[in-house]
C-alpha positions as CSV (number, residue, x, y, z in Angstrom):
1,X,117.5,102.7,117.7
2,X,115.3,105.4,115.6
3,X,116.1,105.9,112.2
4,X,117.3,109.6,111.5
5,X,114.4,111.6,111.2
6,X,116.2,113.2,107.7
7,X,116.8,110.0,106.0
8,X,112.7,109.2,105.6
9,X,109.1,111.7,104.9
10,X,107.6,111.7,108.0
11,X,104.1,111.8,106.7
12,X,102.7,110.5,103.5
13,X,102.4,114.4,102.4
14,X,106.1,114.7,102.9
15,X,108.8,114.2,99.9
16,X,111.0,112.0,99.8
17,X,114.7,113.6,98.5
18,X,114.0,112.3,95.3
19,X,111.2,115.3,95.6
20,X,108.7,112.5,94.2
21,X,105.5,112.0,95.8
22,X,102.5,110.7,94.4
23,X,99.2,110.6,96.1
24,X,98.0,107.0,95.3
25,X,98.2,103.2,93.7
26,X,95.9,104.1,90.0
27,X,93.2,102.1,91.1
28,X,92.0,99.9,88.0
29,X,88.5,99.0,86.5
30,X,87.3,95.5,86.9
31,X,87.3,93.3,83.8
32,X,83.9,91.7,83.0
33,X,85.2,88.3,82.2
34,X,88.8,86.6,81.9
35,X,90.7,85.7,78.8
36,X,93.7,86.6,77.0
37,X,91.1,88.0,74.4
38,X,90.2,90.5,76.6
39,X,92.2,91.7,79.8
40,X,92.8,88.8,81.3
41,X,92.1,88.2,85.3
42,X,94.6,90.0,87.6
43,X,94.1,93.1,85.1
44,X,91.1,94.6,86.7
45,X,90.1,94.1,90.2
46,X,93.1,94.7,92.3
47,X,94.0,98.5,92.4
48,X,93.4,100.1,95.5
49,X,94.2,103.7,97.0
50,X,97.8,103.1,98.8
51,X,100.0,104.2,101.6
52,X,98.1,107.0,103.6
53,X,97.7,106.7,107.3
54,X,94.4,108.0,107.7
55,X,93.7,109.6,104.7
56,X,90.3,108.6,102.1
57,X,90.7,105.5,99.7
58,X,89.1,104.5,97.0
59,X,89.4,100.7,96.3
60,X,88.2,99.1,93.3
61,X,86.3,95.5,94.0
62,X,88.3,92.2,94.0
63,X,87.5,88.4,95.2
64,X,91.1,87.4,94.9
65,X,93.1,86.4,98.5
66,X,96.6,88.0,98.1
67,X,99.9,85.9,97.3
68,X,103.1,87.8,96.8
69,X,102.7,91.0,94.9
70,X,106.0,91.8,95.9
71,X,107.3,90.5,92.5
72,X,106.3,93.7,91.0
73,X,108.7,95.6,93.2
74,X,111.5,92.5,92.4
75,X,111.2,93.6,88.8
76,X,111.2,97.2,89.7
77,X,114.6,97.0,91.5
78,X,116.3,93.9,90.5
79,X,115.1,93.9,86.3
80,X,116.6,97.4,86.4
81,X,120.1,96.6,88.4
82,X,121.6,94.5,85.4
83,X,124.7,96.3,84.7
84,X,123.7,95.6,81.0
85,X,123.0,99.1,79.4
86,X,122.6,101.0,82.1
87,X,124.8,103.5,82.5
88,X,124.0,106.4,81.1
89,X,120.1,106.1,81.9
90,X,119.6,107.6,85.1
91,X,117.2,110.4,83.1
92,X,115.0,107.5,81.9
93,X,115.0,106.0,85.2
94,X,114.1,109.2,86.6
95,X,111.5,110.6,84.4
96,X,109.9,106.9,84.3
97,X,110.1,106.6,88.1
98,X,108.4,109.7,88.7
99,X,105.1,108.9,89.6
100,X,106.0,106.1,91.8
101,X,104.0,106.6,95.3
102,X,106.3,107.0,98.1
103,X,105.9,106.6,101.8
104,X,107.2,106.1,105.4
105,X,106.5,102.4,105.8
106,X,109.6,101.8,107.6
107,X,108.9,104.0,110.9
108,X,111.5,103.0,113.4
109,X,112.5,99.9,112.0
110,X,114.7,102.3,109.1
111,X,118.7,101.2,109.3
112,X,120.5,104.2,112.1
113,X,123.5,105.7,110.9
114,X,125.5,103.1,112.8
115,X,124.0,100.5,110.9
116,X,124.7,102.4,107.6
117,X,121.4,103.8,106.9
118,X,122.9,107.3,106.1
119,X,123.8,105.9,102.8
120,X,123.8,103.0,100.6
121,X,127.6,101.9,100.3
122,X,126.9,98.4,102.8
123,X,124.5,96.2,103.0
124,X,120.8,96.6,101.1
125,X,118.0,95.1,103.2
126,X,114.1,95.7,101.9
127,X,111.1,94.3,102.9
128,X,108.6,93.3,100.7
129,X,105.1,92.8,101.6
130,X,102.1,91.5,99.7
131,X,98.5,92.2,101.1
132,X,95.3,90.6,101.3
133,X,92.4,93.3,100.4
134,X,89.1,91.3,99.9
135,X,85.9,93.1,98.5
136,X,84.1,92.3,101.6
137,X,86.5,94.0,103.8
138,X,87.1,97.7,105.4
139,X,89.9,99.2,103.7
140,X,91.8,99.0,107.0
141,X,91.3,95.2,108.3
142,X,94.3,93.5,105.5
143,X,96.7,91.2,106.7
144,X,100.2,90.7,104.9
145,X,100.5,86.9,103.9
146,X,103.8,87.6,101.7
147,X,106.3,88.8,103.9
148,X,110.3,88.3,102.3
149,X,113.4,90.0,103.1
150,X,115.6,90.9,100.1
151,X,119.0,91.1,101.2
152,X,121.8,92.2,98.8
153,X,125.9,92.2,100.7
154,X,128.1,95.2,100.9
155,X,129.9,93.8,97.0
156,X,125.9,94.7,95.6
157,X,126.9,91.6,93.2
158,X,124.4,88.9,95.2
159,X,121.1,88.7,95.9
160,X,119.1,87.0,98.6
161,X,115.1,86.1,99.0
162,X,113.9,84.8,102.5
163,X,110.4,84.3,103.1
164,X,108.8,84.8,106.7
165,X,106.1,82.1,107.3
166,X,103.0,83.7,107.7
167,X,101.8,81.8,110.7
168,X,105.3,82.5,112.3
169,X,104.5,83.6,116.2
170,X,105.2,87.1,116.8
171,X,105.8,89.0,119.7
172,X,103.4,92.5,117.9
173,X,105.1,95.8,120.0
174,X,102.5,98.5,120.8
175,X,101.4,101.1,117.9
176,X,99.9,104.1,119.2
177,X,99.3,105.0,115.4
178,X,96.5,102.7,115.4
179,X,95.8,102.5,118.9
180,X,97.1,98.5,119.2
181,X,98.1,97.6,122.4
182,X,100.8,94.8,121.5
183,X,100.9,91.0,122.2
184,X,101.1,87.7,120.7
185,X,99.7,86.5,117.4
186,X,100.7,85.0,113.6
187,X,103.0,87.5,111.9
188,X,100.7,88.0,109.2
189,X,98.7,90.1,111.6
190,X,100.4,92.8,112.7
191,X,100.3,94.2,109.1
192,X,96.5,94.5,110.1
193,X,97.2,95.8,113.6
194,X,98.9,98.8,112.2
195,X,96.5,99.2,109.5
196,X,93.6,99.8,111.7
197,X,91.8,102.7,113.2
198,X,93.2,105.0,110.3
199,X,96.3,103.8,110.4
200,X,96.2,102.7,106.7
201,X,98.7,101.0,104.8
202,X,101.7,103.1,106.2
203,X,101.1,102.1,109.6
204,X,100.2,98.7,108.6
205,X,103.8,98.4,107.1
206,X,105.8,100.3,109.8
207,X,104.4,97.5,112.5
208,X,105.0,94.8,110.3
209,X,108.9,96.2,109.8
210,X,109.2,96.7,114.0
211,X,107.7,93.3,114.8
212,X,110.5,91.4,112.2
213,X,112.9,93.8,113.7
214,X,112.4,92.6,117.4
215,X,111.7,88.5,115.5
216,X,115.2,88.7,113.7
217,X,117.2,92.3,114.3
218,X,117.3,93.1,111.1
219,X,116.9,96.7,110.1
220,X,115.5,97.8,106.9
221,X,116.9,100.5,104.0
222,X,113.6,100.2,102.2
223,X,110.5,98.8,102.0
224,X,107.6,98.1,99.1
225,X,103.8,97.1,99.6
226,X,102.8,95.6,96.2
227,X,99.3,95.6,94.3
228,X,98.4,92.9,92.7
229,X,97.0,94.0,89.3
230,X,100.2,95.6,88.4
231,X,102.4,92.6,89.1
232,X,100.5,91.0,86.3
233,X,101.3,94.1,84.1
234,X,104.9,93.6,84.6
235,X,104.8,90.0,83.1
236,X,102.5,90.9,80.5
237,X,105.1,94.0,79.3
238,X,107.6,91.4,79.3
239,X,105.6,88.9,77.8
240,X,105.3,85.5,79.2
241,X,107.8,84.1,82.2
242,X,109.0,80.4,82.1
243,X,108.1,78.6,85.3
244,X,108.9,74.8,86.0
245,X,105.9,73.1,88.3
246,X,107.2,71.0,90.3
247,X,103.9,69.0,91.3
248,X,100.7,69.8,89.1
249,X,98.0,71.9,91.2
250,X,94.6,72.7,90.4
251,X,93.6,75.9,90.8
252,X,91.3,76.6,93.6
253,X,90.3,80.5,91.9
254,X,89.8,80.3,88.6
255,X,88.3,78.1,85.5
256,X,88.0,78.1,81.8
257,X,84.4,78.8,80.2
258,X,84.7,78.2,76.2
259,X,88.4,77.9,76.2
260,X,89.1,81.3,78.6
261,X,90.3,81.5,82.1
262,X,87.8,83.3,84.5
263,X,87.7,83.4,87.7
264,X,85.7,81.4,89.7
265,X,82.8,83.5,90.9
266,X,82.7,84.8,87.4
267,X,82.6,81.6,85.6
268,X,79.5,80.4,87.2
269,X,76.8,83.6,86.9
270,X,77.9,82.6,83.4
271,X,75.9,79.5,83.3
272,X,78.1,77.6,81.0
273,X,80.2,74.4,81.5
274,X,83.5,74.9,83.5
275,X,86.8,73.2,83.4
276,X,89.0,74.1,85.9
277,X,92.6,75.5,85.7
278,X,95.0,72.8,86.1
279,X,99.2,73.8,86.0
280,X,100.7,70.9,84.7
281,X,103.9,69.4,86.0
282,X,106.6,70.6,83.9
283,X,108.4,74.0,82.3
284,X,106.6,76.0,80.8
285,X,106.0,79.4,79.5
286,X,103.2,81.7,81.6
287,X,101.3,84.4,80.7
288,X,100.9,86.9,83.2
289,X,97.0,85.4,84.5
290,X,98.3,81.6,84.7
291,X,101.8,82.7,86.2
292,X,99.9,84.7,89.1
293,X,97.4,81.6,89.6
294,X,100.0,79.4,89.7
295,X,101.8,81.2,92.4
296,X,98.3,82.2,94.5
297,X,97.9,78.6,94.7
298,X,99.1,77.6,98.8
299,X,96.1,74.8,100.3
300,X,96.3,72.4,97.9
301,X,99.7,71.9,97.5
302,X,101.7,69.7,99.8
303,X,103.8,72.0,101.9
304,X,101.3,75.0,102.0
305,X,102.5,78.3,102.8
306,X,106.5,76.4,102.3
307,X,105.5,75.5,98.5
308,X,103.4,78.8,98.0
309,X,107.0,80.9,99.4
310,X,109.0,79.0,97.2
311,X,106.6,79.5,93.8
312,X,107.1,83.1,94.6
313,X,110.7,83.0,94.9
314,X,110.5,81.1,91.6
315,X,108.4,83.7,89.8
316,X,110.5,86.3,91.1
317,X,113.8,84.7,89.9
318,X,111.8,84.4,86.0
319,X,111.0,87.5,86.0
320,X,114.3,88.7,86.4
321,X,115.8,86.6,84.3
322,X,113.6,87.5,81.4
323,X,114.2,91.2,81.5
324,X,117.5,90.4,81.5
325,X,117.6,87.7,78.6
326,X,115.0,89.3,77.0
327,X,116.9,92.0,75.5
328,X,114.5,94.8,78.1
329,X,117.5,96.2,79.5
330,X,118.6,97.2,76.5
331,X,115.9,98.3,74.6
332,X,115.0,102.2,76.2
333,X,111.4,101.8,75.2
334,X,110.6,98.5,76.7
335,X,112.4,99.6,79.7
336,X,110.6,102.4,79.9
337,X,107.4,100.2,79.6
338,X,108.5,98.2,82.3
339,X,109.9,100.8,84.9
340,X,106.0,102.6,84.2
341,X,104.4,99.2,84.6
342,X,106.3,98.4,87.6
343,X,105.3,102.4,89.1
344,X,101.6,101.5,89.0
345,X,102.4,98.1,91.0
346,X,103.6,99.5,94.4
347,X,104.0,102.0,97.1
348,X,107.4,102.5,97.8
349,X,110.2,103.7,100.8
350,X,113.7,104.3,99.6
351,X,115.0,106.2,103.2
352,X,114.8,109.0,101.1
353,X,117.5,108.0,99.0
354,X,116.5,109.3,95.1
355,X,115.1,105.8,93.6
356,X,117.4,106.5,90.3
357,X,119.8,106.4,93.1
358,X,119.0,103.1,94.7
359,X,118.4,101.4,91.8
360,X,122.0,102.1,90.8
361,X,123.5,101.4,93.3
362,X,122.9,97.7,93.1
363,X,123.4,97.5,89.2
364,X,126.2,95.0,89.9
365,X,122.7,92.4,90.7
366,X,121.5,90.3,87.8
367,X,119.1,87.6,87.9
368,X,121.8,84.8,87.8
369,X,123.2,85.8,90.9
370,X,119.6,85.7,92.6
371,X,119.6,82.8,95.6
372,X,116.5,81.8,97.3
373,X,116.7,80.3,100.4
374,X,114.4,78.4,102.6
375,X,113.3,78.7,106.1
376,X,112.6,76.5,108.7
377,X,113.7,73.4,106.2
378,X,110.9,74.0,103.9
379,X,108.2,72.4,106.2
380,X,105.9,73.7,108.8
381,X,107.7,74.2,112.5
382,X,104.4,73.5,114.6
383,X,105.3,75.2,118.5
384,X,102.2,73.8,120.0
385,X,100.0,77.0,119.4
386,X,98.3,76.8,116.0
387,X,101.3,78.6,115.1
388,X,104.7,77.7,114.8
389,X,108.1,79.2,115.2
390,X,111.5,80.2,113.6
391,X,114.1,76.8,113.8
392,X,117.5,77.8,115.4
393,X,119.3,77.4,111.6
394,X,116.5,79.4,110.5
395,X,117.4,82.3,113.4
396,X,121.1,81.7,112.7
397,X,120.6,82.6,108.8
398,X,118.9,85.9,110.0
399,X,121.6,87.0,112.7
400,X,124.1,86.4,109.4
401,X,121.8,88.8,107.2
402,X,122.1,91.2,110.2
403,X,126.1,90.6,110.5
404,X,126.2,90.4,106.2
405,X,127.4,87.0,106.7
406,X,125.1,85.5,104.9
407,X,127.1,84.0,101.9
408,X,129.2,82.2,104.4
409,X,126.6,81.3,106.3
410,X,125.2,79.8,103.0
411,X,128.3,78.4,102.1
412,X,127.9,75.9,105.5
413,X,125.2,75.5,105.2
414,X,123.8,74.7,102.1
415,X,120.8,72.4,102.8
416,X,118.5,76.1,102.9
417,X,119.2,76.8,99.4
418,X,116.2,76.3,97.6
419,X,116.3,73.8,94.6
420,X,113.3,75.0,92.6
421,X,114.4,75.7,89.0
């Protein structure tokens, strides 16, 4: 059913109610080398123009394949929804939030008023999306690698991550927008069906949204693409995250020349000896370069995309907690810092709900109550087609997201609860 027209900008030139538009992602310059010494990798190559279906964008050079960028969005919403200190700070939120670039990235795929999307008192469903934008690629041909569904129940006191394989099969509808005629392919590709012929980003995200709609029926109150070099701000305003490895990995992107992380293609015009990044079995605190590495990492690991899915979850879940035991919340400069760092990161759809307003409205949310949960048992469901499908526990678990069953659905079935730390 189409999502009232009122609730969501119907171009990228149109306001959102929050009256808040802003034309693009800052792009960023790109870093001659890596190192905590200077700005370390992740700080310069990533920024791109965002969001507009058609319209000119600049995009800064990068080498890096795309993980989940949609922490930065995580700690936009979630590092702000602690009930601690909060009250009171709707100003700050607003004036921080201001430059925050909103779109239509939901299309059709946007809750109806029967499904509560005139408001915000049920359910919260987003989808979060993390793109791969390579230097040698047209600004339109980007496919979406980290796709997860944040679901928060009608009590806004719980919080739920699900991550949608990205070789999941995918029955892709039609998308005049781009001129895309539909059919079959990996999930991750619709995201670049939409995006194409001037379709940009916007378009790239509404046909993402409609082709999980028809996979799972879930509708959508918002959605966030994420850019990477600003998830790597967020950490680095809050300072390091603690992330527990569960199997050591070395990194297949980046080494250390005389003691400093660089990436790979960097580290060699240097000339010098190279060591390469290795993340250690254990718990340990990240700065923002290693804790994006680590979590970029999917081939070499022994689950693939499953491991990768659940590292982001991880991250996710750490940087929440730190905002939160970190003293952020209640510090109104360092939230400030954060809420700014955060606006850089992301292009944004609220359903034109004022984002002071949404991020209220699920204060009740703290990192401790974050679950993540696992699809398809953790391990690759092959169907037969170099692709593989969604289990039936793993359909089940999105009919209850749909129904906001989903705690007791949990509850019976526990076994999809990840254990990561």
């Amino acid at each position: 059913m189409p999502v009232q027209a009122s609730r969501r900008p119907s171009s990228p030139g149109s306001a959102a109610s929050s009256g808040r538009v802003a034309a693009a992602i800052p792009a960023q310059p790109r870093p001659s080398g890596g190192g905590p010494g200077a700005r370390p990798p992740g700080s310069g190559d990533e920024g791109r123009a965002g969001g507009g279906g058609g319209s000119a964008k600049k995009r800064t050079k990068r080498k890096d394949p795309l993980w989940a960028r949609l922490t930065v969005v995580f700690g936009a919403v979630l590092m702000l929804s602690s009930g601690v200190a909060i009250v009171g700070s709707k100003v700050l939120i607003g004036q921080a939030t201001g430059d925050i670039a909103q779109r239509n990235l939901l299309g059709e795929a946007g809750k109806s008023d029967a499904e509560g999307g005139a408001n915000l008192d049920g359910p919260i469903d987003m989808l979060l999306l993390g793109v791969d934008a390579r230097e040698r690629w047209a600004a339109d041909d980007v496919r979406s690698d980290s796709i997860i569904i944040l679901h928060i129940p009608a009590s806004h006191d719980q919080a739920y991550l699900i991550s949608i394989p990205r070789d999941t099969e995918a029955q892709i509808p039609a998308f005049p927008k781009s001129g895309f005629a539909g059919g079959t392919a990996k999930i991750n590709a619709a995201f670049q069906a939409g995006a194409a012929n001037g379709g940009g980003w916007e378009g790239g995200a509404q046909l993402m949204a409609q082709t999980i709609k028809r996979l799972t029926g879930i509708s959508f109150d918002g959605a966030a693409i994420i850019n990477f070099g600003g998830f790597k701000n967020v950490i680095d305003t809050l300072g390091t995250v603690r992330i527990c490895v569960s199997q050591e990995v070395k990194s297949l992107h980046m080494s250390y020349v005389d003691g400093k992380p660089m990436w790979n293609a960097d580290a060699k015009k240097t000339g010098k000896p190279r060591t390469p990044v290795v993340h250690k079995k254990g718990c340990q605190e990240m700065e923002g370069w290693a804790a994006l590495d680590y979590s970029r990492q999917r081939k070499s690991l022994r689950n693939g995309d499953y491991d990768r899915q659940a590292n982001q979850q991880q991250l996710i879940k750490a940087m929440a907690k730190k905002a939160t035991d970190g003293g952020s919340l209640t510090n109104p400069a360092k939230l400030n810092q954060l809420i700014k760092a955060a606006g850089k990161a992301f292009v944004l759809d609220t359903g034109g709900v004022a984002i002071e307003k949404f991020i209220f409205t699920m204060r009740g949310v703290t990192a401790n109550e974050l679950t993540m949960l696992k699809t398809n048992n953790g391990t690759f469901n092959a169907n037969g087609n170099n692709t593989e499908g969604l289990n039936e526990e793993t359909l089940a678990m999105f009919r209850a997201v749909k129904q906001d069953k989903l705690a007791e659905f949990v509850f019976t079935h526990p076994e999809v609860i990840s254990t990561r730390k």
